[in-house]
ZABA-366762 format. One record per atom (N, C-alpha, C): residue in three letters; x, y, z. Coordinates in steps of 0.02 Angstrom, whole numbers, plus 50000, padded with zeros to 5 digits. Atoms other than C-alpha are relative to their C-alpha. Layout:
% residues N
AlaXYZ ...
END
This chain:
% residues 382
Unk500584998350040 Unk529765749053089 Unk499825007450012 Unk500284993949967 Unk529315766353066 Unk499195001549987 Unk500814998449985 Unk527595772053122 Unk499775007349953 Unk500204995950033 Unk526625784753032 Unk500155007450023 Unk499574992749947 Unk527105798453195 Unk500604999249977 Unk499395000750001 Unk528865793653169 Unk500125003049915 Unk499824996750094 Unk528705797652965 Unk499885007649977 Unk500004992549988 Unk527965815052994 Unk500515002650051 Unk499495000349966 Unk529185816953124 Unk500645001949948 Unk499255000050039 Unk530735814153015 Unk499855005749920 Unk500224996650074 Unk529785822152845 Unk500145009050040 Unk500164994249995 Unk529495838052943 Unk500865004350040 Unk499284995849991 Unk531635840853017 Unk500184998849923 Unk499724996850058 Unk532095836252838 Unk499985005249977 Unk500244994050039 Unk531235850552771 Unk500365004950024 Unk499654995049956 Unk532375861152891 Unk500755000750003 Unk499185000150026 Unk534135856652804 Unk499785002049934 Unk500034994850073 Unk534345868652653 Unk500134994449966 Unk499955005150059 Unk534435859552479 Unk500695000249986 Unk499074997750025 Unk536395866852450 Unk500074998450078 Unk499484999749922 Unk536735864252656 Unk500204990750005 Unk500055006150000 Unk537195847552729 Unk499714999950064 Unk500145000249958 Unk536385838252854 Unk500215000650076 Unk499715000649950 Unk537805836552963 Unk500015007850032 Unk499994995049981 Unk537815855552961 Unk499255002750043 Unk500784997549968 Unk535975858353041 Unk499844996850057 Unk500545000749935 Unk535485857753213 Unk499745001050040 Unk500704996249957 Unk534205859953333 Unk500204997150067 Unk500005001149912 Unk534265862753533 Unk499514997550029 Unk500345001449972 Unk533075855953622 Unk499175002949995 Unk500644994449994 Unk531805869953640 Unk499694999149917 Unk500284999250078 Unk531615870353441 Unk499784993049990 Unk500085004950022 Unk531595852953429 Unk499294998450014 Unk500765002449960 Unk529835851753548 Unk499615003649970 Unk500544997550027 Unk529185865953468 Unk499874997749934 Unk500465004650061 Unk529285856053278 Unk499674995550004 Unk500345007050000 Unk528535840453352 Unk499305002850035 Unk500744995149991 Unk526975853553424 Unk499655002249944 Unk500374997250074 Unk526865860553244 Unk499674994749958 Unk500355006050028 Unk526335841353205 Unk499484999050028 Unk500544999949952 Unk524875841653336 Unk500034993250028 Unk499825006849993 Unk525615824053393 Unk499615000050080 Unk500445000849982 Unk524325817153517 Unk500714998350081 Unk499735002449941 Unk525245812753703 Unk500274990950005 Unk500035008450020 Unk526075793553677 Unk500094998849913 Unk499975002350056 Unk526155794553499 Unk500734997349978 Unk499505001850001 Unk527895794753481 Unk500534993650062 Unk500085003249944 Unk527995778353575 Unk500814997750001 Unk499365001149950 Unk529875774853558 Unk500475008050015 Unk499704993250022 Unk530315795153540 Unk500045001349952 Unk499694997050067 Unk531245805453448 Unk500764999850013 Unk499304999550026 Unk533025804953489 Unk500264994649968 Unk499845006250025 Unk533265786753412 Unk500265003949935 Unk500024996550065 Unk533265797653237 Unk500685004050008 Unk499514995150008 Unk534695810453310 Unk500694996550027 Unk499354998249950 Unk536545814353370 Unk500025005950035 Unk500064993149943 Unk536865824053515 Unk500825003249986 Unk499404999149988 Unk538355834253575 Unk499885005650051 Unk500084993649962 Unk538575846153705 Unk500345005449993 Unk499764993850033 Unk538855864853652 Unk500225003350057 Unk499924994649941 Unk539605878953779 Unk499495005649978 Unk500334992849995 Unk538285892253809 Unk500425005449989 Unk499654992649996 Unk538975907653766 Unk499455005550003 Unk500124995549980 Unk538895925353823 Unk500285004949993 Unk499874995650040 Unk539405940953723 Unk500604997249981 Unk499545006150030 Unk540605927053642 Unk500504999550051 Unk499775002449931 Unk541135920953821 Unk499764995450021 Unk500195009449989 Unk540895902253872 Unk499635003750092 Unk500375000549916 Unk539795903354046 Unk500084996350042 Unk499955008249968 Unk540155886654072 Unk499524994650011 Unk500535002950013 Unk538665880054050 Unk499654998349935 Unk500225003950033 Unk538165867353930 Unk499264998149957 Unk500595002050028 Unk536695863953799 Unk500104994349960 Unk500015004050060 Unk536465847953680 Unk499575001449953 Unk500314999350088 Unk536155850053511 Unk500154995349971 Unk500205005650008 Unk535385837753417 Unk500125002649922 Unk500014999050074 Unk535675834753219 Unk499904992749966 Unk500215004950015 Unk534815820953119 Unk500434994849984 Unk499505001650007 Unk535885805353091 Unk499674994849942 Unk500265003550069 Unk535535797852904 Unk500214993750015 Unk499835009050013 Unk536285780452939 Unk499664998350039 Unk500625002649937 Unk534875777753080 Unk499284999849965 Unk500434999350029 Unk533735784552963 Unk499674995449940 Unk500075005650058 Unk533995774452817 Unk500014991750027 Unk500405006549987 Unk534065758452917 Unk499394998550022 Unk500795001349992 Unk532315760752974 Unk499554998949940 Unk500534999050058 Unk531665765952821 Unk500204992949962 Unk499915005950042 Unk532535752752720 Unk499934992850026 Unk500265004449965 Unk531965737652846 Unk499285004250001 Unk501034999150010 Unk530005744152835 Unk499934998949916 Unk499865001350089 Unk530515742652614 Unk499934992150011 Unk499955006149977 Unk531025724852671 Unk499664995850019 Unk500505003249997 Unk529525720552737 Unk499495000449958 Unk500365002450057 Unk528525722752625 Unk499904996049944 Unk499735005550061 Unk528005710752487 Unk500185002249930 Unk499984998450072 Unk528515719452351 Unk500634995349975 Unk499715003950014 Unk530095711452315 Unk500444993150032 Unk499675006449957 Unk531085694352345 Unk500595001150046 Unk499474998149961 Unk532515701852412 Unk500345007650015 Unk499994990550005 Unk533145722052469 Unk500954996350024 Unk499494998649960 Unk535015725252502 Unk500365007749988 Unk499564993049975 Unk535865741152572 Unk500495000150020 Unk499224997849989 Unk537545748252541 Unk500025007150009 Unk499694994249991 Unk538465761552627 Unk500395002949925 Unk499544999850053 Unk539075772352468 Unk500535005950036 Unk499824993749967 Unk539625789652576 Unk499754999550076 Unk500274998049973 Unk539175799452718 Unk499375000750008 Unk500534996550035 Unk537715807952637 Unk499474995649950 Unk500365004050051 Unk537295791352529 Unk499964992849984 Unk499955009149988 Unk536605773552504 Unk499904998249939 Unk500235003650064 Unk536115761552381 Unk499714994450025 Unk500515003749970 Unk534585750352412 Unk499954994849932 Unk500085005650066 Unk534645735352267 Unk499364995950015 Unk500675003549962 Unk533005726352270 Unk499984995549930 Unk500325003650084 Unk532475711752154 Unk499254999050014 Unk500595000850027 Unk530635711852090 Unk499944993249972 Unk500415005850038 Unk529635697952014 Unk499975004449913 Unk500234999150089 Unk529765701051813 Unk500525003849989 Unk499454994450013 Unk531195712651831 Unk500704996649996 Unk499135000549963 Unk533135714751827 Unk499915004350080 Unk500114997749930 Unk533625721651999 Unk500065008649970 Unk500204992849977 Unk533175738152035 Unk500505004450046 Unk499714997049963 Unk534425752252098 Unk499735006050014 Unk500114992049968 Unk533735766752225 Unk500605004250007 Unk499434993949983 Unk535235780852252 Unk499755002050046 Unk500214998949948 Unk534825786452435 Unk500355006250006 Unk499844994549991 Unk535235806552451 Unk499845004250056 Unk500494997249945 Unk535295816452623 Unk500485005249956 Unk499554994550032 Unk536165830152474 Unk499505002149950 Unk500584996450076 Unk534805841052375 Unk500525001049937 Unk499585000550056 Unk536315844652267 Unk500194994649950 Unk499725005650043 Unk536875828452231 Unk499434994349976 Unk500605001050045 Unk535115824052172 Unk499995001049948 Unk499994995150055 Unk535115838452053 Unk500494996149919 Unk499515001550031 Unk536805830051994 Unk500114994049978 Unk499885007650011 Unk536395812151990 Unk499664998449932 Unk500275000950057 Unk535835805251817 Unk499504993150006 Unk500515009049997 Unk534265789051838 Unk500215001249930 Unk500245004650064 Unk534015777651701 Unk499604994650017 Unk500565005049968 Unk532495769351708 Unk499924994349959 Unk499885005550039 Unk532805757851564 Unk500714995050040 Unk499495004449963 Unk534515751451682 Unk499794997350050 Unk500095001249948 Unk533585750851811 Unk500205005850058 Unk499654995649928 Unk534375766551925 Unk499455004249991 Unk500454991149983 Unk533135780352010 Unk500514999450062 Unk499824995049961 Unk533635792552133 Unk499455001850050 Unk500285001549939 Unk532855792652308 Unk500055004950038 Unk499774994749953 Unk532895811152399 Unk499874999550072 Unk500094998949914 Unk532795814452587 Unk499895006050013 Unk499934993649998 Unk533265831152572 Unk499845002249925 Unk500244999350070 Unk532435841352445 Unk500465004749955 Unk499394997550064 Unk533475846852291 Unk499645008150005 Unk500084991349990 Unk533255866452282 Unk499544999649912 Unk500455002850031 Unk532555858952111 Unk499784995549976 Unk500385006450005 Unk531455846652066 Unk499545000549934 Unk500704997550036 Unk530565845051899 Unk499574992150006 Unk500265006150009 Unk529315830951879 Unk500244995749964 Unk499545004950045 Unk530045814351849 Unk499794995150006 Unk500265006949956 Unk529645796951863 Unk500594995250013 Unk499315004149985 Unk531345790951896 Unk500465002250064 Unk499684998349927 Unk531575802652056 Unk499345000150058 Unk500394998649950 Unk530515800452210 Unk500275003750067 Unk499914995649942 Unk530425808152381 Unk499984991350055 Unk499795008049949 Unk530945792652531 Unk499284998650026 Unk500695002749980 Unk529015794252587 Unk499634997349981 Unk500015004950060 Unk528495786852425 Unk499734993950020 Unk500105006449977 Unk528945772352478 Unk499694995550069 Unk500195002249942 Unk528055769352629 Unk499285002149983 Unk500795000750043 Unk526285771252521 Unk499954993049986 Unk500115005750021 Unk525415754152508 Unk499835000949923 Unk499825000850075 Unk525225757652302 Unk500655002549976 Unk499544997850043 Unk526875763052279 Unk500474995349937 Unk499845006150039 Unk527555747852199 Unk499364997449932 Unk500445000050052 Unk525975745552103 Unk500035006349939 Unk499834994150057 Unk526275761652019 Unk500644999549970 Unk499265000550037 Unk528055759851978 Unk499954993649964 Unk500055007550039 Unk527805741851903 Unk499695002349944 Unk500604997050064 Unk526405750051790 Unk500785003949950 Unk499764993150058 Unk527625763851742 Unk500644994349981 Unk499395003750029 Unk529115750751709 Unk499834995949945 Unk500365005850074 Unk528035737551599 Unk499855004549942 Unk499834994450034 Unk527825755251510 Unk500534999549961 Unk499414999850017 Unk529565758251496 Unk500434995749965 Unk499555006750008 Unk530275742151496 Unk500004995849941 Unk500125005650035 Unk529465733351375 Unk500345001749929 Unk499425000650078 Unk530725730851211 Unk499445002949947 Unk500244997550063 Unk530235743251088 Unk500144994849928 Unk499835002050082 Unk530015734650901 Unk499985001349946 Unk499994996750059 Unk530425739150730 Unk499884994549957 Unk500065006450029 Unk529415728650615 Unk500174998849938 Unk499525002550066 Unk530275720650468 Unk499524996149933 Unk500385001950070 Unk529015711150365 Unk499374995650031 Unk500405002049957 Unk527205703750404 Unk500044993849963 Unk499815008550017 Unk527245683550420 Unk499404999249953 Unk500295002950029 Unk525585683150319 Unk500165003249920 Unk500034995250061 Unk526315693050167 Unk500394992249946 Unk499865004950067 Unk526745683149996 Unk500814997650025 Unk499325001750018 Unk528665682350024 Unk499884997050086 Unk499995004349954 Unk528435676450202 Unk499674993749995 Unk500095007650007 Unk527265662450167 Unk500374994149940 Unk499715003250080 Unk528195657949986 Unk500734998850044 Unk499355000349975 Unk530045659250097 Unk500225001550053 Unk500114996749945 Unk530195663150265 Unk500625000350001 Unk499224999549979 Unk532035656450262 Unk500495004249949 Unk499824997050048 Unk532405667750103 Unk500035007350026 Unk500484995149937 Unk531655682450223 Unk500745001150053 Unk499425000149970 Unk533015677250361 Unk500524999049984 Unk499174999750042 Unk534435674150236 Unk500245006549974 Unk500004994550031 Unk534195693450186 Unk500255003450040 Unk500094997049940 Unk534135699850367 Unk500764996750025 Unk499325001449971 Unk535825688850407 Unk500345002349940 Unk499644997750058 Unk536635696750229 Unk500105007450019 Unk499934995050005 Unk536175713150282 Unk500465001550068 Unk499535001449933 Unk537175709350478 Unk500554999349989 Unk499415001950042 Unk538495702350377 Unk500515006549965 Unk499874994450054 Unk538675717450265 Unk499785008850054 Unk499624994149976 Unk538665728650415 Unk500514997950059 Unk499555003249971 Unk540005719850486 Unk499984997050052 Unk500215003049938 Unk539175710950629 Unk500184992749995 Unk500185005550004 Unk539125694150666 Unk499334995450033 Unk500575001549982 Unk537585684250666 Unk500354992750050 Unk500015004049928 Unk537265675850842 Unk499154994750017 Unk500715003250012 Unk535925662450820 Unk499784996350059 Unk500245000349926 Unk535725660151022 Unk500305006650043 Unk499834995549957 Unk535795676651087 Unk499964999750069 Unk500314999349948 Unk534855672851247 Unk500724995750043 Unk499505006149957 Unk536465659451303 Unk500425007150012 Unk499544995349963 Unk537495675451308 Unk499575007150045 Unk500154994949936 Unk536335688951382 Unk499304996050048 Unk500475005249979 Unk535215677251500 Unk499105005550021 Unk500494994949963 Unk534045694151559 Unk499464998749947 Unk500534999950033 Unk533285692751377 Unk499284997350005 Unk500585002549967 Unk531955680751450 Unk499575000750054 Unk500654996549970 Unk531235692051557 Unk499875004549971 Unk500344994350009 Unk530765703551463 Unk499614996549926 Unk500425002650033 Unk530455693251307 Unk499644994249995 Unk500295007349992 Unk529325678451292 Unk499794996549930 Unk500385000450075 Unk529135670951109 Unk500794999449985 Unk499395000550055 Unk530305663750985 Unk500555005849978 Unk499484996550031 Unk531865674750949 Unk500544995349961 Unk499675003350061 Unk532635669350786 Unk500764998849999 Unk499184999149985 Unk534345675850806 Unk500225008750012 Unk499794993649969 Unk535365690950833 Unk500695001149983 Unk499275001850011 Unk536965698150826 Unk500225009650036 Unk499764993349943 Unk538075709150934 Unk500415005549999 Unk499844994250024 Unk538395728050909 Unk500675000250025 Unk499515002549961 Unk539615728151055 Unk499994997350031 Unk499985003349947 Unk540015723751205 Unk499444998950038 Unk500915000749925 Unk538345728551302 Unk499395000649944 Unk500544998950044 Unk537215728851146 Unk499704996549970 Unk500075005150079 Unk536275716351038 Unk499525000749955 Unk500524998950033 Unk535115718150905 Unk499694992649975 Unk500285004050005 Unk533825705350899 Unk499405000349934 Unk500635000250054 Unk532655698150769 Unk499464993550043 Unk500655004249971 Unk530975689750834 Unk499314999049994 Unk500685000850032 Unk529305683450822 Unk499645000550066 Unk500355002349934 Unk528725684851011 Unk499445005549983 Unk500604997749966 Unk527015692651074 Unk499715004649975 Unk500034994449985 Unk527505709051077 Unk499825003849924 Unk500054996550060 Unk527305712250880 Unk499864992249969 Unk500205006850001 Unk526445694650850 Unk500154998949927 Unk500415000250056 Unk525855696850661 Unk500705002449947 Unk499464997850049 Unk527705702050590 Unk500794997150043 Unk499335001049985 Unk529655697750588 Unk500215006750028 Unk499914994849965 Unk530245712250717 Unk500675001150017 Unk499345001249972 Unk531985718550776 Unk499655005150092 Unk500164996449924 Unk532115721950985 Unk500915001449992 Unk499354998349985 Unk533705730651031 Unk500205001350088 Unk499805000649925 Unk534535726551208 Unk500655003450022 Unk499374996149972 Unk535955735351298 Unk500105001350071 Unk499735001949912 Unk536895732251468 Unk499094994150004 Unk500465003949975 Unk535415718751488 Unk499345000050000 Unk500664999849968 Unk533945726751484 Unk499745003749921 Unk500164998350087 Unk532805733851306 Unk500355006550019 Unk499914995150016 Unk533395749451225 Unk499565002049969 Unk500314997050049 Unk532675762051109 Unk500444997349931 Unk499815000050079 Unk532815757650924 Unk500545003049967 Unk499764993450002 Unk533395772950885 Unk500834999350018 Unk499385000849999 Unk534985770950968 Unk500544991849996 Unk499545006250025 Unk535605755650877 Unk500225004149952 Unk499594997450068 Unk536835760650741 Unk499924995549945 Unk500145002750057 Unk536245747350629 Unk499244997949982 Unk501055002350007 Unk534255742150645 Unk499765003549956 Unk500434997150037 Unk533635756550545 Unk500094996949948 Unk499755001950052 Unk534825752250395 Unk499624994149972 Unk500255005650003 Unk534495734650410 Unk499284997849997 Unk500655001350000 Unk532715734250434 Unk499645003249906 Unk500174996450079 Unk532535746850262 Unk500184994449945 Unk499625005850065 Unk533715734450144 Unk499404994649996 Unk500375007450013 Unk532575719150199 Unk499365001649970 Unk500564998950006 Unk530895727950186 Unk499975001449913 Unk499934997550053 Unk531485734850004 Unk499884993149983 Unk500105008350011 Unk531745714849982 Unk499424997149986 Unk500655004150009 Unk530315709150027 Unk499465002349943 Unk500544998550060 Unk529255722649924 Unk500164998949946 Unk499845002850092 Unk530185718949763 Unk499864991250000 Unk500045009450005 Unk529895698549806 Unk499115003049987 Unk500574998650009 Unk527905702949813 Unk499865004149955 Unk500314998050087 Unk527805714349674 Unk500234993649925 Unk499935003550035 Unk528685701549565 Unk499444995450002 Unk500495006850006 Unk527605687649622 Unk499145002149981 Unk500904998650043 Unk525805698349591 Unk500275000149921 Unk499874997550079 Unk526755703249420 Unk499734991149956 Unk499845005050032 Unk526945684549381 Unk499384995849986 Unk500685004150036 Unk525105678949387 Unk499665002649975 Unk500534995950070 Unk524425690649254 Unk500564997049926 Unk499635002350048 Unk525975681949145 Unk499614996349943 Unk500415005250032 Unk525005667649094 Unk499445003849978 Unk500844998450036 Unk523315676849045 Unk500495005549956 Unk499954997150034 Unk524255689848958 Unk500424998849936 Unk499645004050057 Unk525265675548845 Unk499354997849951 Unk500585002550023 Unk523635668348809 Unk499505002249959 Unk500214996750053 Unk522935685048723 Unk500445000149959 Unk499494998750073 Unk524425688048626 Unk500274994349960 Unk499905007250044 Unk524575669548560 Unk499245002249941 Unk500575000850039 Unk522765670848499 Unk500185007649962 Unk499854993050035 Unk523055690748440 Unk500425000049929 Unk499645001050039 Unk524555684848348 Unk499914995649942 Unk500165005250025 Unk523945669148288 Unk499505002449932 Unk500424996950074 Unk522555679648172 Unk500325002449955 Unk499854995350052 Unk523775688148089 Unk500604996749949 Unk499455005850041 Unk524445673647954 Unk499835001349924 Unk499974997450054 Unk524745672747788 Unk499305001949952 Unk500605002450051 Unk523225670347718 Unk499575008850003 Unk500264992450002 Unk522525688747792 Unk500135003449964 Unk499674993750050 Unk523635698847681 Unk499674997749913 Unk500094998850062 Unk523075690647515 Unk499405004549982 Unk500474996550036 Unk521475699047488 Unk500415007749993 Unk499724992450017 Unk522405716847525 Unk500484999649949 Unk499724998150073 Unk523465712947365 Unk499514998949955 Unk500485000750056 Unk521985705747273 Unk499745008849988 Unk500324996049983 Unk521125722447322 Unk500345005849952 Unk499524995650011 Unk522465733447239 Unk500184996349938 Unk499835000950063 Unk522695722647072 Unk500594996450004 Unk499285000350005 Unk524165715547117 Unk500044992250013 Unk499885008950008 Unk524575694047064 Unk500324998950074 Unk499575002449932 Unk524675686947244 Unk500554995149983 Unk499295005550005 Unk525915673947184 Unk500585004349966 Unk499344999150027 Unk527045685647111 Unk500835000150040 Unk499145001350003 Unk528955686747149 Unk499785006450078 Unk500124994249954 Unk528435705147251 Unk499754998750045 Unk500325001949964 Unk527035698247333 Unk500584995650070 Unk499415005149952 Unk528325684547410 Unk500245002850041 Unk499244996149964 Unk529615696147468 Unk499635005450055 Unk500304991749928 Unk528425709447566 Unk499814993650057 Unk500175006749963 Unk527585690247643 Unk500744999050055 Unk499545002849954 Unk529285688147697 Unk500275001950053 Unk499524996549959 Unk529875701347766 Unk499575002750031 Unk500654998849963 Unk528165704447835 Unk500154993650072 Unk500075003849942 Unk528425687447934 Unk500475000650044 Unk499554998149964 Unk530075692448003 Unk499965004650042 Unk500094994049960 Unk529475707148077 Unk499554997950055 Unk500685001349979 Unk527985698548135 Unk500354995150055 Unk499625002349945 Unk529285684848235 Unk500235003750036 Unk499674996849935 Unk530335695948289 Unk499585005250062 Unk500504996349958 Unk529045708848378 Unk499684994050043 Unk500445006649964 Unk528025690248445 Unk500624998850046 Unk499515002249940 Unk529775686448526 Unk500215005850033 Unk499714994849945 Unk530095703348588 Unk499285001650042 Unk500645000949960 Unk528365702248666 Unk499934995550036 Unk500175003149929 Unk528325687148750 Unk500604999850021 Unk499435000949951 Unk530155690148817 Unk499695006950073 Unk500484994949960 Unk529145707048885 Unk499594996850056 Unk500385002649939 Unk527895695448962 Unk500304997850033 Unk499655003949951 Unk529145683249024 Unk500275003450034 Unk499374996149972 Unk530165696549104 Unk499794996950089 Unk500404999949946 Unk528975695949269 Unk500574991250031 Unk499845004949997 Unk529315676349267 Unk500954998150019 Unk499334998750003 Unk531205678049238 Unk500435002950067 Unk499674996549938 Unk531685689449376 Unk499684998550073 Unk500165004349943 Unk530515679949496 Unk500544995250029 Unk499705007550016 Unk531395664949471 Unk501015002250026 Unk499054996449982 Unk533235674349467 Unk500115004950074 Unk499794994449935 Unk532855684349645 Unk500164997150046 Unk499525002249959 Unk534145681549758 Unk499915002650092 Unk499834997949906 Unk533765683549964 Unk500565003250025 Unk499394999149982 Unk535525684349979 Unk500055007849999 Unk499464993550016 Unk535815702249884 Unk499285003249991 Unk500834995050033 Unk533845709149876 Unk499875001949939 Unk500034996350069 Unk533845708949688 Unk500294993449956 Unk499895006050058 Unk534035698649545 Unk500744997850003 Unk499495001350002 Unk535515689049533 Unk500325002849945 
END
């Protein structure tokens, strides 16, 4: 367990290996070593099991205008695999997670796997190399940060690289959980809202559009995603409809959970854990085609209940205009309504008068028509 002396202690020789040097290259004689543990104002007893537990020794030849004397000094240089098992047994105890394990990866470097409550496991990168900080890439959506000892020559603010003292803060785990439920939580791109006309009129017309448009970008729809990536259920909680898989480490999901309650949503997963939207190669597409869908299903269907009231003026509109109106306008003008002339304008008056009444209510019916003929399958009239 290390003690709070023992953590200033070790914080204050790191600082004393360059960010480009290595540790193995840096060390201190004796004399230097008492005067950094003075520059801590460390009380008499504090350091109750020491300080060499932390180092390696060796004994150097004194020299004398580069002439051995024969006489001997030890020099001491910090030893990272002593270091990191302390630190990573005081991680261990704590309750943050159910289980910690530490692998040798190098000399210079570990790897601390830890599983959390709500999480996938968690990978630290353990660095006594400011360089190979600089050089290491986190991903905080995989799960990997980067863990320094030795400080990188630079450092910009990150929340995916800490410093090893970090972790020996009683909120440090509370803060990183915050910033991961952040991170973590499956971005969604929403597709259509469940209280809209074409969702309550078809929901399965809705998801026959959304598997047409998977289809038609050459995917195949996977209507139990969660049996092949099992992680999905920690992160989502709520009905997922189906899905279907980009590649190998990718899937694009359709769902109704929590996280976007009030609409049909796509989440996109990769190596196990959510992605960004954004980098699916098919969600945007797919999400546009259906939404086009849906708004042409809801404009049809408002179109279709002004059908009926607007048959109902032009029956009566039409209906005034019969034979019987036109005789006075020949009386009016001198002209024998029964004649032969009269007849023939009547006639060809009523022909005009059908055909315009049927090219009018095929006008109205249109609404009706292409309701009736719209196909889920292809977003558009059959």
């Amino acid at each position: 367990m290390l003690s709070k002396e023992e953590t200033q202690l070790l914080d204050r020789f790191l600082r004393e290996v360059p960010p480009r040097g290595r540790i193995s290259d840096t060390e201190f004689n004796e004399e230097q070593v008492q005067k950094l543990i003075e520059s801590l104002n460390f009380n008499h007893g504090d350091l109750s099991r020491g300080w060499k537990q932390f180092f390696r020794s060796r004994s150097k030849d004194i020299l004398d205008a580069g002439e051995a004397t024969g006489e001997t000094e030890e020099q001491y240089r910090l030893a990272p695999d002593m270091i990191v098992d302390e630190w990573a047994e005081e991680i261990d105890n704590r309750p943050w997670f159910a289980e910690t394990r530490l692998e040798n990866v190098d000399e210079e470097s570990w790897r601390l796997t830890v599983e959390p409550d709500g999480f996938v496991d968690l990978t630290f990168r353990l660095f006594f190399d400011g360089e190979r900080v600089e050089a290491y890439s986190p991903d905080v959506l995989k799960g990997k940060f980067a863990v320094w000892f030795v400080r990188p020559q630079t450092l910009l603010e990150a929340d995916d690289t800490f410093k090893w003292t970090e972790f020996l803060k009683d909120d440090f785990w509370d803060s990183v959980r915050q910033y991961l439920l952040r991170v973590q939580t499956p971005r969604t791109e929403e597709i259509c809202r469940k209280d809209s006309v074409a969702a309550n009129d078809n929901m399965e017309g809705i998801q026959a559009s959304i598997k047409t448009s998977i289809s038609n970008s050459g995917m195949e729809v996977a209507n139990h995603p969660e049996e092949d990536v099992t992680s999905i259920e920690q992160y989502i909680d709520g009905p997922i409809l189906f899905g279907a898989k980009e590649d190998d480490s990718s899937y694009l999901l359709v769902c109704e959970c929590d996280l976007s309650p009030d609409h049909i949503h796509f989440h996109y997963f990769r190596d196990g854990a959510p992605a960004f939207l954004r980098k699916s190669t098919h969600a945007d597409d797919i999400s546009k085609s259906v939404r086009k869908s849906v708004e042409e299903y809801n404009k049809l269907s408002a179109e279709k209940k002004d059908v009926y009231r607007a048959l109902r003026a032009a029956g009566i509109a039409l209906g005034g205009l019969g034979v019987a109106q036109t005789i006075p306008f020949f009386t009016f003008f001198g002209i024998n309504p029964n004649s032969q002339f009269v007849s023939g304008v009547i006639v060809i008056g009523l022909v005009f008068l059908i055909l315009g009444a049927t090219a009018l209510f095929i006008y109205l019916f249109w609404p009706i028509i292409a309701f009736r003929n719209f196909s889920w399958e292809e977003g558009r009239l059959k």
